[in-house]
Backbone as a chain_set.jsonl record, in Angstrom:
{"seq": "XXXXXXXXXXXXXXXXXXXXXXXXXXXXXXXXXXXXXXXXXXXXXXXXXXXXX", "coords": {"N": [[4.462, -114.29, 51.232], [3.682, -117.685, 49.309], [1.157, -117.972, 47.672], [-0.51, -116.284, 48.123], [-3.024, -115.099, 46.716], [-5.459, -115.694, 47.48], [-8.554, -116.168, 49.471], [-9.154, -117.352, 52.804], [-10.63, -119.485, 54.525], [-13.046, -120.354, 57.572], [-15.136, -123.059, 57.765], [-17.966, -124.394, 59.828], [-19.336, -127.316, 60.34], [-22.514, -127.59, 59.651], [-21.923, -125.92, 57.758], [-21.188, -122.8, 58.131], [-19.792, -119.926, 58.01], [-17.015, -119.479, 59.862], [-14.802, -117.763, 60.17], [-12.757, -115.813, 58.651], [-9.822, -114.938, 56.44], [-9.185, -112.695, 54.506], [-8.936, -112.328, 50.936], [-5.994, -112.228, 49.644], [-5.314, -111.194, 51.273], [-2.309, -111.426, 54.056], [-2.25, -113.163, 57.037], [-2.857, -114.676, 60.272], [-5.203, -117.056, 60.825], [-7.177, -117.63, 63.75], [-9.459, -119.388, 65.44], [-11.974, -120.16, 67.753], [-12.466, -124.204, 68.48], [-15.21, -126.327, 68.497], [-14.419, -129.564, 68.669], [-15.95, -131.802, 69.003], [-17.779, -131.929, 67.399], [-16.626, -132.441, 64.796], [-17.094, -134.471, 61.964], [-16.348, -137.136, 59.531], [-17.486, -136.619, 57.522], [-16.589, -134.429, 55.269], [-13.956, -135.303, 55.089], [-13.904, -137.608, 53.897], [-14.591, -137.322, 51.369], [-12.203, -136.241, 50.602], [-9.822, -135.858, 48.072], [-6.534, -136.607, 47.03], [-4.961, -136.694, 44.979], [-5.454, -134.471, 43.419], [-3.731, -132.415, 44.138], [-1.318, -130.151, 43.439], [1.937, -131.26, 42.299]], "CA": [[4.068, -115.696, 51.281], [3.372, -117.7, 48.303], [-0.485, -118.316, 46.948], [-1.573, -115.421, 49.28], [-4.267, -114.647, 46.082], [-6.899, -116.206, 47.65], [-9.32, -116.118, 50.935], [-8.277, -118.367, 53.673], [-12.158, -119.449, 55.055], [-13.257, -121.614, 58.327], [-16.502, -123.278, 57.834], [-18.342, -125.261, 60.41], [-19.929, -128.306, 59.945], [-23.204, -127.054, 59.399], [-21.704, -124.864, 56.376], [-21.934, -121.65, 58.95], [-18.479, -119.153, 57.766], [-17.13, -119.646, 61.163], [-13.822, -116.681, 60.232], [-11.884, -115.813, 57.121], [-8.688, -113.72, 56.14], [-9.918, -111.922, 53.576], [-8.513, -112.211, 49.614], [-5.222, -111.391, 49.141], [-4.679, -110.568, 52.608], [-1.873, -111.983, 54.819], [-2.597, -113.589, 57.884], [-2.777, -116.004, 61.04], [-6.5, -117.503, 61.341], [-7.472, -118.441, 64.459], [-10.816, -119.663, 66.17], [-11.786, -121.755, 68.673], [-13.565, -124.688, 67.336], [-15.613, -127.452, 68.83], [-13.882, -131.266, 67.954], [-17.153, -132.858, 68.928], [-18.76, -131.697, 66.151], [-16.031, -132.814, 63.56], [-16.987, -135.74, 61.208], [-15.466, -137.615, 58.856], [-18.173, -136.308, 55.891], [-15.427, -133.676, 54.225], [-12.567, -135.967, 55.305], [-13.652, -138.715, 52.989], [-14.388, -136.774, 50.262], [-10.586, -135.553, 49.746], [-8.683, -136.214, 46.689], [-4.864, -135.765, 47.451], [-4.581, -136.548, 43.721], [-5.737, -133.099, 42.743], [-3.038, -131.211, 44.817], [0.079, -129.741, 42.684], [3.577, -131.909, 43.323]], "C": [[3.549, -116.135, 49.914], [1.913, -118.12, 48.676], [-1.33, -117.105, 47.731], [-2.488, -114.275, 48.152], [-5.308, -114.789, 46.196], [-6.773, -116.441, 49.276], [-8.268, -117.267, 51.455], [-9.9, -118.46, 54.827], [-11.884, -120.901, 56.408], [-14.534, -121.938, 58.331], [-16.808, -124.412, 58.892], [-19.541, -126.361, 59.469], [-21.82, -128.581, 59.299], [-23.44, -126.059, 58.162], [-22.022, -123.262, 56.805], [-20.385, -121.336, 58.433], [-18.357, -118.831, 59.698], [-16.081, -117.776, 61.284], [-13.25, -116.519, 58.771], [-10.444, -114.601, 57.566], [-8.988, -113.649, 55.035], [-8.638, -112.047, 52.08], [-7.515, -111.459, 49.93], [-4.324, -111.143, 50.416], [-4.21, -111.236, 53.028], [-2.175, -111.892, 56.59], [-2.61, -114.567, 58.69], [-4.594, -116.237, 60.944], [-6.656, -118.47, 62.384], [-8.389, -118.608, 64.77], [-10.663, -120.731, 66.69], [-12.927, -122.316, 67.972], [-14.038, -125.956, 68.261], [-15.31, -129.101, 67.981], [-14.632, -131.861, 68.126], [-17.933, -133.227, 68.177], [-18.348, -131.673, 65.052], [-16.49, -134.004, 63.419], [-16.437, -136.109, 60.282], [-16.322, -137.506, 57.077], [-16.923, -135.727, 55.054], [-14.425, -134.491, 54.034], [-12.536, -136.903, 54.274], [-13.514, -138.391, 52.005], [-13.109, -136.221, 49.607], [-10.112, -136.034, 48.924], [-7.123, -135.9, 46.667], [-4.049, -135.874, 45.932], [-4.584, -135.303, 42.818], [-4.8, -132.71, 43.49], [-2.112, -131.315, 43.788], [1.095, -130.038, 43.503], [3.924, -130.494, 43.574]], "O": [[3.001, -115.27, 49.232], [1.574, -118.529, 49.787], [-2.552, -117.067, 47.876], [-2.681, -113.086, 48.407], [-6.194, -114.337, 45.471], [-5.837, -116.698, 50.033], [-7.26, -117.809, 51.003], [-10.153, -117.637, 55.707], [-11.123, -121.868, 56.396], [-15.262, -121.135, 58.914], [-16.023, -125.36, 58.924], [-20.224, -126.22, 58.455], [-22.208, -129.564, 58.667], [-24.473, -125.576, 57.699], [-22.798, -122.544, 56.174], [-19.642, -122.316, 58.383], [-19.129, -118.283, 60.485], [-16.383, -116.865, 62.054], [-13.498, -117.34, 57.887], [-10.217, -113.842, 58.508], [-9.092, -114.711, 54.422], [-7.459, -111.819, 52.351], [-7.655, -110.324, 50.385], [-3.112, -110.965, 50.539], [-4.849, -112.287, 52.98], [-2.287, -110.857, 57.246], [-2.385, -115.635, 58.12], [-5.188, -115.164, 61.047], [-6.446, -119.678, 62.28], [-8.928, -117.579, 64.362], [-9.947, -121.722, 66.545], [-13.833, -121.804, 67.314], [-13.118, -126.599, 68.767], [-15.875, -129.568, 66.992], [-14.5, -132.91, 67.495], [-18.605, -134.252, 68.064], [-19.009, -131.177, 64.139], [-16.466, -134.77, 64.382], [-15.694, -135.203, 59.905], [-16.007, -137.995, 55.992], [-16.317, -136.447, 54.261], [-13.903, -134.532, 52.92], [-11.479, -137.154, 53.697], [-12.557, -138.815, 51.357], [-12.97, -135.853, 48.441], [-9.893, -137.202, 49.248], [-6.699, -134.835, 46.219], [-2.949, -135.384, 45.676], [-3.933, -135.131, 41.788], [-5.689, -132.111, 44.096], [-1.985, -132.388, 43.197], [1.372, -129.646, 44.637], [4.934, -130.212, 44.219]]}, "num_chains": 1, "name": "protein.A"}
């Protein structure tokens, strides 16, 4: 897979490391996750200008 040089992290909203796949390592990440407790703090903050065409 390409970019698989780096972690692959789930943080909750709280900033708690909810799971990871570890550096380097290939992987599915799953967890179950509470949608009640998503807000739209991170969401606004995105920049889709920083991503590579």
């Amino acid at each position: 897979m390409d970019y698989q040089a780096s972690a692959t992290s789930l943080i909750d909203p709280q900033s708690r490391l909810l799971d990871y796949v570890p550096y380097g390592e290939e992987g599915l990440l799953v967890h179950e996750i509470d949608p009640n407790q998503a807000t739209l703090l991170f969401a606004r903050r995105f920049d889709g200008t920083l991503l590579p065409d």
